[in-house]
Each structure stands twice: as C-alpha cells, then as structure tokens.
N, C-alpha and C positions, 0 to 999 in steps of 0.2 A: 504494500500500500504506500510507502513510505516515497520508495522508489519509485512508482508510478508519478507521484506526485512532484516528484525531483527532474524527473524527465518530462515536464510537459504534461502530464498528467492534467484531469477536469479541474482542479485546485489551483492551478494559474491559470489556466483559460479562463476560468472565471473572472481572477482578480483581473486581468488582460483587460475585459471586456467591461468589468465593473470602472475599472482609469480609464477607458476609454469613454464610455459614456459619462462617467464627471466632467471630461475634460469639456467633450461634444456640448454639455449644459454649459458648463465657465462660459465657452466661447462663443455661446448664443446667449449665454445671457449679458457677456460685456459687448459684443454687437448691438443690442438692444438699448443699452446704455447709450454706446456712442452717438446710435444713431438717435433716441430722443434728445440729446446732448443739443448734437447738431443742429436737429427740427424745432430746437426751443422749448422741448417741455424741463418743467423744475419740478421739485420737491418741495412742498413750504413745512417746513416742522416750527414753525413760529406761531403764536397764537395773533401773531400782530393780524394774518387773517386770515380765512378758514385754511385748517390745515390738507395739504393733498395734494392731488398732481394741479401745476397749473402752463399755462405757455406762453412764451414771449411772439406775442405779434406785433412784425414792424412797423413802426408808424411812418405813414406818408404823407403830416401833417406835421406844424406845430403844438408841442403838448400846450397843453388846455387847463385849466382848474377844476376837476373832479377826475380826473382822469388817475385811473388806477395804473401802476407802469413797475418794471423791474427797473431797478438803479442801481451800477454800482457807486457805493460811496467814496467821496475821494481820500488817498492816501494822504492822510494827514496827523499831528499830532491827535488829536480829537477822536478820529477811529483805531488809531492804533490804540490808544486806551482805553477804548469802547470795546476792543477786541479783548484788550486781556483782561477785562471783568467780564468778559461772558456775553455781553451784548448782541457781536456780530459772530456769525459762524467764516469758518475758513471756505475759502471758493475764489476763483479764477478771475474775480476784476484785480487790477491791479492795488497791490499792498497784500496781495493773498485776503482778502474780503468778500464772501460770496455778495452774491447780490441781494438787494431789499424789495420786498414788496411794501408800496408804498402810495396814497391819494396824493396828488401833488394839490395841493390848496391855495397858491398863487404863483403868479409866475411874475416874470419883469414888467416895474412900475407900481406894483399892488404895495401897500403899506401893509405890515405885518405886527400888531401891540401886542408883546408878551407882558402881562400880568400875573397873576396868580390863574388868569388861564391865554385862550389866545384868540386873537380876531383879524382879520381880514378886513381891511378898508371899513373900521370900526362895526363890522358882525362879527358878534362870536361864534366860536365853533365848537360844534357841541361835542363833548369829547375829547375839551384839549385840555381840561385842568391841568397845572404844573402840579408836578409831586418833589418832594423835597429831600426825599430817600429813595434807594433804589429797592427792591426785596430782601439786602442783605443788610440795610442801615448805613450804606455808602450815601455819602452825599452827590445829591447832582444841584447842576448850576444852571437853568433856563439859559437860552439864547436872549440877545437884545431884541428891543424891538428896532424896527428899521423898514427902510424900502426893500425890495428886489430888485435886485440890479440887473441888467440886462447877462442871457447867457447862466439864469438861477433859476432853480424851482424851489419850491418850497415844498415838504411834504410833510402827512401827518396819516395816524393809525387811530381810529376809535379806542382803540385798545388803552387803557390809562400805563400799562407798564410800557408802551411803545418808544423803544430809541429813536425818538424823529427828530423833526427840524424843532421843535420847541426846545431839544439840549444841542441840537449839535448847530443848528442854524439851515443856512440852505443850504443849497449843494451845486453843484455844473449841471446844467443840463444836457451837456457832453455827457454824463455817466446814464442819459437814461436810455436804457438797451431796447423799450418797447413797451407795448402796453400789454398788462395784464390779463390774463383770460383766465379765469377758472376754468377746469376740464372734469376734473373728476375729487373733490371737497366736501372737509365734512367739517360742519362750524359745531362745537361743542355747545 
C-alpha cells in the first residue's frame, strides 16, 4: 500500500488534482478581482454609506452639489494622520489612501460656516454637527469656515462619525475618480 502510494499511487493523484483545482479557483478568483478593479466596482466597508459593492462611473460633467462620487484624498499632513488613527483604509490613490465615498456639498464660490455644525451659503446641513472627540476620546479640530476656491469640493457623510470636509476641509477636485453608484448595499 505504502508503495503504491510512493509511486504515483491514487494518494497523489488526488492531492495533484486537489493543487490543481485550488490553484484553477486562486486564479479565477484574482481574475475577477482584477477585472472588477478595472471596470470600477469597490468595496465600501465604511458605514460612512451603505456598506457593499459599489462603482465608479465616469463623469462627463462638472461635479455638482449633491453628487455622490469616489475621491481620492490628497497626500497631505492631515490624511497621513487620519491614516494612522484608523480613519482612512490603505488603497491605490496616491499616499497609499484608498478612496472615499463621499456627497460633495459645495463646490467653487459656495461659502462654507463651520460652527458647532455646518452650512452652505448660510443653510445648514443636516447631519453635519461637529463632534469634539473621535470614538476613542482623541481630539478633533473642525475645518474653518471659508469660500471654495476654484479647483475644491467640499464633501460630507450623514454619518456623525464621518472623516469629511468638516475636519479635514476641502479637497482637489482633481482626486474625484467619478460618481458613485451603489450596485449591490446593505444600509444597516
């Protein structure tokens, strides 16, 4: 029996064919990867909004105010230490920063009042209160209030624990990769 097994025997033909069909799934399942990669679907594991698959469609507009979009955030002081309290997850824009999903809420020209919450061309926005601690009792510091400058967006998440423009400010709207589609989400 031993020997059966030593020579080619049904006990490595098995294992032969069990590597080989792992392998055959790996490599159809990182196919599948790549290729939603490419086609623009993401993952949202953030409660910032509903969690699930979503995808990047390109815009053949200027973004607009309501407009839901992926962003990446730019490499700066600010998200680098937004990265390592946990904020932003790791991904492919530049500074190693995945990208955000995010409403943008004004764009260039729009006045912006951060207060104890925030408003848009003196409307507030519901769901912008400022929080003063983070989950873990870190402190955060609100952006100013200010214009939008030409070449900014301004974004924001209902969500009260959301990293948005209320601490980090605006952003380029060079980072914004496209508008948001929910595909397949499940809001808790």
């Amino acid at each position: 029996m031993i020997n059966t097994m030593l020579e080619g025997g049904t006990m490595p033909r098995q294992r032969r064919r069990a590597c080989l069909a792992l392998s055959v799934a790996a490599g159809l399942l990182g196919v599948l990867f790549a290729a939603g990669w490419i086609g623009g679907l993401r993952i949202n594991t953030t409660p910032s909004e509903p969690l699930g698959l979503w995808h990047i469609v390109p815009l053949t507009r200027s973004v607009l105010p309501g407009d839901t979009v992926f962003v990446c955030p730019p490499d700066n002081a600010a998200m680098r230490a937004a990265r390592q309290r946990g904020y932003l997850r790791p991904g492919l824009c530049p500074g190693g920063f995945g990208p955000l999903i995010k409403t943008v809420m004004a764009v260039a020209g729009q006045r912006v009042d951060v207060t104890d919450r925030v408003a848009i061309d003196g409307v507030p926005i519901p769901g912008s209160r400022i929080i003063e601690k983070d989950a873990q009792g870190r402190s955060l510091r609100p952006d100013q209030s200010g214009m939008v400058r030409p070449g900014e967006v301004y974004l924001h998440s209902d969500f009260m624990g959301s990293w948005d423009s209320r601490y980090f400010g605006p952003v380029p709207v060079s980072g914004v990769l496209g508008l948001a589609q929910e595909v397949l989400t499940y809001a808790p």
